[in-house]
C-alpha positions as CSV (number, residue, x, y, z in Angstrom):
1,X,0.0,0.0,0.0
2,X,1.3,3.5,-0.9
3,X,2.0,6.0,1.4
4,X,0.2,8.7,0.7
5,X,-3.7,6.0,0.2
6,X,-2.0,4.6,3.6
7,X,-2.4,8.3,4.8
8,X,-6.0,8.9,4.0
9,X,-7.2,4.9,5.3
10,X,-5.3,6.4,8.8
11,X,-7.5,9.7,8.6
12,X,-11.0,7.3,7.7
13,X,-9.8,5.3,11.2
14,X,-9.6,8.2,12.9
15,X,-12.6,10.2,11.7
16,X,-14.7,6.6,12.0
17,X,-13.3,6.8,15.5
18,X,-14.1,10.3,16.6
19,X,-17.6,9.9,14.8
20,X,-18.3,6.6,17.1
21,X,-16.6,8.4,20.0
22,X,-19.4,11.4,19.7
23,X,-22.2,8.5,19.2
24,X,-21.0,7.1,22.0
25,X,-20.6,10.7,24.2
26,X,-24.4,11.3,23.4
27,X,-25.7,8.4,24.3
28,X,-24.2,8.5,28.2
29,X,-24.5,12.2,28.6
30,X,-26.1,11.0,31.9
31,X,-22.6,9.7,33.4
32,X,-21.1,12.3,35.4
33,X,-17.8,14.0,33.9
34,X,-15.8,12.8,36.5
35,X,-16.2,9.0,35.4
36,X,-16.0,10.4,31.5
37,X,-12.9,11.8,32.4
38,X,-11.4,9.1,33.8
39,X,-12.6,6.5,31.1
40,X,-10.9,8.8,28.3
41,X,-7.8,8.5,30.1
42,X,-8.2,4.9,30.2
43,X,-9.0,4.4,26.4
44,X,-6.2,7.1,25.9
45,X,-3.3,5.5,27.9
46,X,-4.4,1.9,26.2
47,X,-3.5,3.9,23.0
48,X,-0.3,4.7,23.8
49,X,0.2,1.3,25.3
50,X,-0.2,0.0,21.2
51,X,1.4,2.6,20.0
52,X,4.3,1.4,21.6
53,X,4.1,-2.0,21.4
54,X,3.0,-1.9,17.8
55,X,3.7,-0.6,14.4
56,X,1.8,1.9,12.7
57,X,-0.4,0.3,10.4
58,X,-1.5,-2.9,12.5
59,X,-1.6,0.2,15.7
60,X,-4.1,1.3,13.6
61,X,-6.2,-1.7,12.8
62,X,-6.5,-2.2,16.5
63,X,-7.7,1.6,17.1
64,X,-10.3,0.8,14.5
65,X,-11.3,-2.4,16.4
66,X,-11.7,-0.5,19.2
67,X,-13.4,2.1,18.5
68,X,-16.1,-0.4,16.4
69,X,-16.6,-2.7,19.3
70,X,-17.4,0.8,20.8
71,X,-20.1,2.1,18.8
72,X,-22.0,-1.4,18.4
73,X,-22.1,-1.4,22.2
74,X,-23.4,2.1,22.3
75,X,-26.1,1.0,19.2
76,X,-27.2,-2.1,21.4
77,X,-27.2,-0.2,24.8
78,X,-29.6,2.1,22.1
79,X,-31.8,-0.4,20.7
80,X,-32.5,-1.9,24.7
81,X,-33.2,1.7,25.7
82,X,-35.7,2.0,22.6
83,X,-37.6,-1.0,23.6
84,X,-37.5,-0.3,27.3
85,X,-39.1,3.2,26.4
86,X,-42.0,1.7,24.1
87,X,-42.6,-1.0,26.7
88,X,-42.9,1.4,29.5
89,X,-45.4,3.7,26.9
90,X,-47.4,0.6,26.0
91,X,-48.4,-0.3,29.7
92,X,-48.9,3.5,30.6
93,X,-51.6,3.4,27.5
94,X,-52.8,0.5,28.8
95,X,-53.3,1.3,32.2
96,X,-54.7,4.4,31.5
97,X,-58.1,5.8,32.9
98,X,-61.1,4.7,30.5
99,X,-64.2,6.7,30.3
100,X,-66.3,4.0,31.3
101,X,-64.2,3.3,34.1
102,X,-65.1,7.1,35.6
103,X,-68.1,8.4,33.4
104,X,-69.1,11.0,35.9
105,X,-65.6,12.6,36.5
106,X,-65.2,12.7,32.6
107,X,-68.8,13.8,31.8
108,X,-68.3,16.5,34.3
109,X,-64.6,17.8,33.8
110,X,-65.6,17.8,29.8
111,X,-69.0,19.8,30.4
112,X,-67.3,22.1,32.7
113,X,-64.2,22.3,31.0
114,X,-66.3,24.0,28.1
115,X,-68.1,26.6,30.2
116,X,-64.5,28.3,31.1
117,X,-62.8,31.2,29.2
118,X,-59.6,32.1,28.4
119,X,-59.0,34.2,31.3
120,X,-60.4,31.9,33.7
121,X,-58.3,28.9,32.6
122,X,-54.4,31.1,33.4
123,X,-55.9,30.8,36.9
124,X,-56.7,28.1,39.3
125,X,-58.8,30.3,41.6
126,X,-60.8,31.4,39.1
127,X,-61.5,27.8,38.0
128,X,-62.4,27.0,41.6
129,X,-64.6,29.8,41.5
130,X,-66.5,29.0,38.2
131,X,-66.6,25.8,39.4
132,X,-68.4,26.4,42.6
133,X,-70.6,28.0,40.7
134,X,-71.3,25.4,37.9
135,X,-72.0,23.1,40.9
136,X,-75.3,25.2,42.2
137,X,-76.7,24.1,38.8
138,X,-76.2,20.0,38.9
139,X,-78.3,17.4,40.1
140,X,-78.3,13.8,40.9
141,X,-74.4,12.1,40.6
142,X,-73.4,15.3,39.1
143,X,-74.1,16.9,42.2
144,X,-72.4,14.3,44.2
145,X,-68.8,14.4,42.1
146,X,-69.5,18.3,43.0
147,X,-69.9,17.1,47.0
148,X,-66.8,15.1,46.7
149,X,-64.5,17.4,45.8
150,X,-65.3,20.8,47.7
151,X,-67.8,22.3,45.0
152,X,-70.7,22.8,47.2
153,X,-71.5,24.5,50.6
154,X,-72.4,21.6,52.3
155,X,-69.1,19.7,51.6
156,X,-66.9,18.2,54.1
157,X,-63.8,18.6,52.6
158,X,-62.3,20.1,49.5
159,X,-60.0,19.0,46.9
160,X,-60.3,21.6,44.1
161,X,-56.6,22.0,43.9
162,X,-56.6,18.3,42.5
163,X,-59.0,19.6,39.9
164,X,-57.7,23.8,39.3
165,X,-54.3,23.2,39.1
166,X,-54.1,20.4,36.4
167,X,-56.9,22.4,34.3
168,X,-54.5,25.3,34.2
169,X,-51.8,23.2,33.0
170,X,-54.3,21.8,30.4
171,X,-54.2,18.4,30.9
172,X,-56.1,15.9,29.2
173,X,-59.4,14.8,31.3
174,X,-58.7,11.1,32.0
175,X,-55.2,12.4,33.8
176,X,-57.3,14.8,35.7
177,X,-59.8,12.3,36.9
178,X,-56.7,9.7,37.9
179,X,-55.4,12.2,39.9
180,X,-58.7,12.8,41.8
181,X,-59.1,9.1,41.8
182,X,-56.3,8.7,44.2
183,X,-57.3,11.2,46.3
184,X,-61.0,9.7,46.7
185,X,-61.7,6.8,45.1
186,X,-65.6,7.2,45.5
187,X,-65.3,9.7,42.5
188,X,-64.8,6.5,40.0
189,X,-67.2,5.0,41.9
190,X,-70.0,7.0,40.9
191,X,-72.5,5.7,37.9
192,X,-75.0,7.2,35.9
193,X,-78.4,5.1,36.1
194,X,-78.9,3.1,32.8
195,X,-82.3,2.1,31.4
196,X,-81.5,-1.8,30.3
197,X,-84.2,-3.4,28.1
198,X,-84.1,-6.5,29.1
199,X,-86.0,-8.0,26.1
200,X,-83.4,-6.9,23.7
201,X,-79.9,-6.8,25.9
202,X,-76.9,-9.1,25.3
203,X,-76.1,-10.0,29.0
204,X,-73.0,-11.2,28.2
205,X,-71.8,-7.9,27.0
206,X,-72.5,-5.9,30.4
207,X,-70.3,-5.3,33.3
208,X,-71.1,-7.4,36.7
209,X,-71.9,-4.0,38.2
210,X,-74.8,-4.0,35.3
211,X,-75.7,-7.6,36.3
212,X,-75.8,-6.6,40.2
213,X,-77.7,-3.7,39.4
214,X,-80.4,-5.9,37.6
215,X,-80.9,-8.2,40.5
216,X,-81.1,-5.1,42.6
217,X,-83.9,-3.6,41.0
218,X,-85.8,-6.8,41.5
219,X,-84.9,-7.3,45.0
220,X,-83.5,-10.0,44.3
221,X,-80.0,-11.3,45.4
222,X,-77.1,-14.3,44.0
223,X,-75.2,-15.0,47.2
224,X,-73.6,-18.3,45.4
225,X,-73.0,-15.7,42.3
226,X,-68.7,-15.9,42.0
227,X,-68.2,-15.3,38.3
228,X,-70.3,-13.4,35.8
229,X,-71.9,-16.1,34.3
230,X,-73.6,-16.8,37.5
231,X,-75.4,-13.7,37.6
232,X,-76.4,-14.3,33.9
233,X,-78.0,-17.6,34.8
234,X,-79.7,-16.2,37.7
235,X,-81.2,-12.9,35.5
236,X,-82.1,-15.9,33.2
237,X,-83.7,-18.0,35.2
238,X,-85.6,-14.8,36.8
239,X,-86.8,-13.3,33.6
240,X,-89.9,-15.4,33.3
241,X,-91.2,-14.0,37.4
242,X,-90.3,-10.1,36.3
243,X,-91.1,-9.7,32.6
244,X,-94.2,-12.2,32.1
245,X,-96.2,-9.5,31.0
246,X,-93.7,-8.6,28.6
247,X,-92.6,-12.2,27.2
């Protein structure tokens, strides 16, 4: 190999090498500089080691080594991170806070959510304020999430922080109503009465809260009822004594 093409191989080793070594500096920003520091020195006194010990061109060969084994640790470290990150955003989609899960705290924080201005949303007393004054006007469950969290007169306690604060910040509803969740877990709890015609209804596609509900209305109860198709083949059996006239 000529000189001068042995030359510009030495400067494509070096460049490769600096180009991995940034790769590499970017991906473990997190380390501290004192442990940077010292692992420079370390890869810089191994280089001088080889220098020494070997010539030029086969010095260089092993700098090149190096520096690849390197960078395809950073790209794997990389990948692992990647994965770890999606992983950790699929079970946070997962696990988050369904509508039906919470209907009143997201039919309320929507509704509400609509009434405010501009202005009122920069500030979380304001919020409170409108909010306090939403509450005079609701009824039934909607009323009760207002008890719950400090909107009315008559309430115990208050929690309208948990509810000002993230309004302000604008987030998204079912964040709001996890957050309230945690702080009193009777605001999930609440339900909106459903009509169910029984005549037409799948059982099999409503919740055992549903089923319960059903049973209740009839004054009727399933104390050997564990899974969901035991309620089902109680409601079943119980048709014929509560909708003769409609059968």
């Amino acid at each position: 190999m000529s000189l001068g093409l042995w030359n510009s191989t030495s400067v494509i080793f070096q460049l490769s090498c600096h180009l991995l070594y940034l790769i590499k500096r970017r991906h473990n920003r997190h380390i501290i500089d004192e442990i940077h520091q010292s692992e420079t020195d370390k890869f810089k006194l191994q280089q001088e080691r080889y220098r020494t010990k070997y010539s030029p061109r086969r010095f260089e060969q092993i700098n090149l080594q190096v520096c690849i084994s390197s960078g395809v640790q950073t790209i794997f470290i990389s990948q692992a991170k990647m994965k770890v990150y999606f992983l950790l955003s699929f079970l946070a989609a997962v696990s988050a806070l369904k509508k039906e899960d919470c209907e009143v705290c997201f039919n309320v924080l929507d509704t509400f959510r609509a009434t405010l201005t501009e202005d009122q949303l920069k500030t979380p007393a304001k919020i409170e304020d409108a909010f306090r004054k939403y509450c005079k006007g609701t009824k039934g469950k909607d009323n009760r999430f207002c008890y719950f969290l400090g909107g009315l007169e008559e309430s115990a306690t208050s929690i309208l922080g948990e509810l000002s604060k993230p309004l302000s910040w604008s987030l998204p509803t079912e964040k709001i109503c996890e957050k309230l969740k945690k702080k009193d877990n009777q605001i999930c709890e609440l339900r909106y009465e459903k009509s169910i015609d029984l005549k037409s209804v799948n059982l099999k596609k409503l919740k055992v809260r549903d089923l319960k509900k059903i049973l209740s209305d009839w004054d009727e109860e399933c104390e050997d009822c564990l899974e969901k198709g035991d309620f089902i083949r109680k409601i079943e059996d119980l048709k014929p004594k509560y909708l003769k006239s409609e059968l």
